[in-house]
N, C-alpha and C positions, 0 to 999 in steps of 0.2 A: 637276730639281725644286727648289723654293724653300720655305723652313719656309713661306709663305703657303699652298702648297697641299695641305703635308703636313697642315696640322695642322686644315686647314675638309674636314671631311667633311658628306657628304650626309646630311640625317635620311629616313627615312622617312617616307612620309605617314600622319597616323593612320587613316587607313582600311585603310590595304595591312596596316598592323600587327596585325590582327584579323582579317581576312580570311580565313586559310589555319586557323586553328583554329576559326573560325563554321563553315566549310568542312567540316572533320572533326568535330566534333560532329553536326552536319550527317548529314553520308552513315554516322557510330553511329548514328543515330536509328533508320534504314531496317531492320537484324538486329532492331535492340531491340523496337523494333515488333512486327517481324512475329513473332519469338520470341513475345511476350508475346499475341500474340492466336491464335498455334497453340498455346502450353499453355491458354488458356482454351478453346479448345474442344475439347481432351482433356477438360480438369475439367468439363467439361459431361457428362462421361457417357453421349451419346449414340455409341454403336459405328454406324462407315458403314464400306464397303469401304476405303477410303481409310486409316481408322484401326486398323482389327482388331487388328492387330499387335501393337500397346500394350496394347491390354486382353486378350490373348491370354496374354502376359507373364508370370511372377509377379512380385510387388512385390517389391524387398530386402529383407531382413531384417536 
């Protein structure tokens, strides 16, 4: 190897640069989501078989 090739390195392209964490942002969204719209419909207060359990429960104190 010759200092010419040591010292020119490759950039990334700025696409690829973003890419991998749009990616995991991304696929967090999908829990956060669906977390956030199974506690809304606990808080909805409607008890179905599905949910009983929770309102069966007592709250912490």
């Amino acid at each position: 190897m010759n200092l010419a090739t040591i010292t020119r390195t490759r950039r990334p392209h700025p696409r690829s640069r973003w890419l991998v964490p749009a990616a995991l942002i991304l696929l967090s969204l999908v829990p956060v989501l669906a977390g956030s719209l199974r506690l809304a419909e606990l808080s909805a207060g409607q008890v179905t078989p599905g949910n009983a359990r929770f309102f069966d429960s007592r709250s912490p104190s």
